[in-house]
C-alpha beads as a LAMMPS data file, in Angstrom:
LAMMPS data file: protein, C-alpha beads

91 atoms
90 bonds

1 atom types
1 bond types

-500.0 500.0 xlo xhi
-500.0 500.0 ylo yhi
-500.0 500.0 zlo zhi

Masses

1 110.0

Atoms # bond

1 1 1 448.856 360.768 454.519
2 1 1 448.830 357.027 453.850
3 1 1 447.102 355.480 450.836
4 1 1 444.040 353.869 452.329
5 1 1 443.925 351.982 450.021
6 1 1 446.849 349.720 450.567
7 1 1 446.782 349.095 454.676
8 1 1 448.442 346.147 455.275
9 1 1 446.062 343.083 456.586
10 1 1 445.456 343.151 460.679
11 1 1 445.801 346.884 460.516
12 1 1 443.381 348.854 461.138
13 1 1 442.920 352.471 459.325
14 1 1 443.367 354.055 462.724
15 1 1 446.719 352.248 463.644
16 1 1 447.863 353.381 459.940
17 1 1 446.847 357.182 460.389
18 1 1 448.374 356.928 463.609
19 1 1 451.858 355.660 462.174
20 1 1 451.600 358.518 459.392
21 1 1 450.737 361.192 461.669
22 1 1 453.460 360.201 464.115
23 1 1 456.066 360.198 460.890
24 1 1 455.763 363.933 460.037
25 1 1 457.072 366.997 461.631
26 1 1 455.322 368.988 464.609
27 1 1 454.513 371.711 462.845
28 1 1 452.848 368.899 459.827
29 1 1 451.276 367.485 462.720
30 1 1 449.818 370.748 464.060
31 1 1 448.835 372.110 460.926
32 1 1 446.237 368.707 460.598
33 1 1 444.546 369.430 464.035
34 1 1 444.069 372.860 463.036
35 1 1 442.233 371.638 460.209
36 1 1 440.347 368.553 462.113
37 1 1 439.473 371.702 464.344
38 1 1 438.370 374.110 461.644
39 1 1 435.939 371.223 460.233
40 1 1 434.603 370.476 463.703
41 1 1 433.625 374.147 463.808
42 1 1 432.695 374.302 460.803
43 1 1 430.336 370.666 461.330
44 1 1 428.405 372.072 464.306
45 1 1 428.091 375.522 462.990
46 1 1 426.441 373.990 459.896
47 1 1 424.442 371.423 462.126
48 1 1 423.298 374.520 464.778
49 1 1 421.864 376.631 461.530
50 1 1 419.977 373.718 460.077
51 1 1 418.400 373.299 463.090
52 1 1 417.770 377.160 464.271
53 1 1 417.918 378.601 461.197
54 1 1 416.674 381.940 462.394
55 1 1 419.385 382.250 465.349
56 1 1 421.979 384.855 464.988
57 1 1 425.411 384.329 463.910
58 1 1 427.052 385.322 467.586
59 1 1 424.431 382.739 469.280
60 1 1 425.390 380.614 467.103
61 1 1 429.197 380.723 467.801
62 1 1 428.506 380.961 471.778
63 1 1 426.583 377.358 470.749
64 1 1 429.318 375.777 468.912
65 1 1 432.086 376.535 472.054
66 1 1 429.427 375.212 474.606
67 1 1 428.727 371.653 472.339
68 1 1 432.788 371.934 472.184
69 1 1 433.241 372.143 475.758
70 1 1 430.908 370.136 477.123
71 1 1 432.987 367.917 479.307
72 1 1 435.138 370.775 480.666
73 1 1 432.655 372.613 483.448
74 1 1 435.150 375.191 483.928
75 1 1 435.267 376.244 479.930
76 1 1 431.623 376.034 480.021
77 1 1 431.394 378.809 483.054
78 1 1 433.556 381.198 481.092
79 1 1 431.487 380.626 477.792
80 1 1 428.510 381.344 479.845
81 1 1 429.671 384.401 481.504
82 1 1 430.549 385.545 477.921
83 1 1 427.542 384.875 476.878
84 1 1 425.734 387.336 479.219
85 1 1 428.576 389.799 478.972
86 1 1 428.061 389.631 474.808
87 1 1 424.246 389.007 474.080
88 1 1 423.158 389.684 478.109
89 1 1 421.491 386.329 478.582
90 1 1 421.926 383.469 479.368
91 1 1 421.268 379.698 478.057

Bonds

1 1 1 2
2 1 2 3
3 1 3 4
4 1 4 5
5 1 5 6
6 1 6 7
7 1 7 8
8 1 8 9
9 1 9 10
10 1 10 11
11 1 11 12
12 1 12 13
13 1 13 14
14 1 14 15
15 1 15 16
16 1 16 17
17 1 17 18
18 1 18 19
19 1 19 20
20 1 20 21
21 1 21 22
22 1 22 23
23 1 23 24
24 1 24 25
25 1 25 26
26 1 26 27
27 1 27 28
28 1 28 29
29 1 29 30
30 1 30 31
31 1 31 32
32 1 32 33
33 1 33 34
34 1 34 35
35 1 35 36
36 1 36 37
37 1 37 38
38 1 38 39
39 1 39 40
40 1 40 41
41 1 41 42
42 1 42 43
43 1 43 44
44 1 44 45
45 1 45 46
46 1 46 47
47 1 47 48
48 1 48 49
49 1 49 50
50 1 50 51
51 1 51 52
52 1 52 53
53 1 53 54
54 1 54 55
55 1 55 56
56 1 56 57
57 1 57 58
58 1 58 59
59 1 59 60
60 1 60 61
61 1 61 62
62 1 62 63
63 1 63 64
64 1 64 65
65 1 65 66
66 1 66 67
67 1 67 68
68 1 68 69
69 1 69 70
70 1 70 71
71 1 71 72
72 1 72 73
73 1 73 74
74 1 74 75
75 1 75 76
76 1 76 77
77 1 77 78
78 1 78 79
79 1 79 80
80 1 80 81
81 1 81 82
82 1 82 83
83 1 83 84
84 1 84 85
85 1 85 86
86 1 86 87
87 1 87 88
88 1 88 89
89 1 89 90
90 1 90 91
């Protein structure tokens, strides 16, 4: 990744991540939205338990893939049929 700390003036940090991410390999490049995707879990996961911190750790999941989701209706039909099929109810 780029030293932040050095982007050249009328850059912006974004244009300059862009540029760096574009520079490595596919598999470089996959292997840092695995991770952006592992933190995301990992975020709302954290977020959902502070806020329900008695719900169970399989609600919890089903919640994170539903915040996830939330602009894809079809995704959010299949989380909600697993939903019943796994914990038999419903949001």
């Amino acid at each position: 990744m780029p030293d932040l700390q050095t982007v050249a003036p009328g850059k912006s940090i974004e244009e300059v991540y862009l540029e760096a991410l574009w520079r490595m390999a596919p598999a470089e490049r996959f292997g840092h939205v695995c991770d952006m995707h592992r933190f995301a879990v990992n975020m709302l996961t954290h977020q959902i338990h502070q806020h329900n911190p008695v719900m169970a750790d399989e609600e919890i999941r089903f919640e994170v893939l539903e915040r996830m989701f939330l602009s894809d209706p079809r995704a959010r039909v299949l989380i909600a049929r697993a939903r019943e099929t796994n914990l038999g109810r419903t949001h």
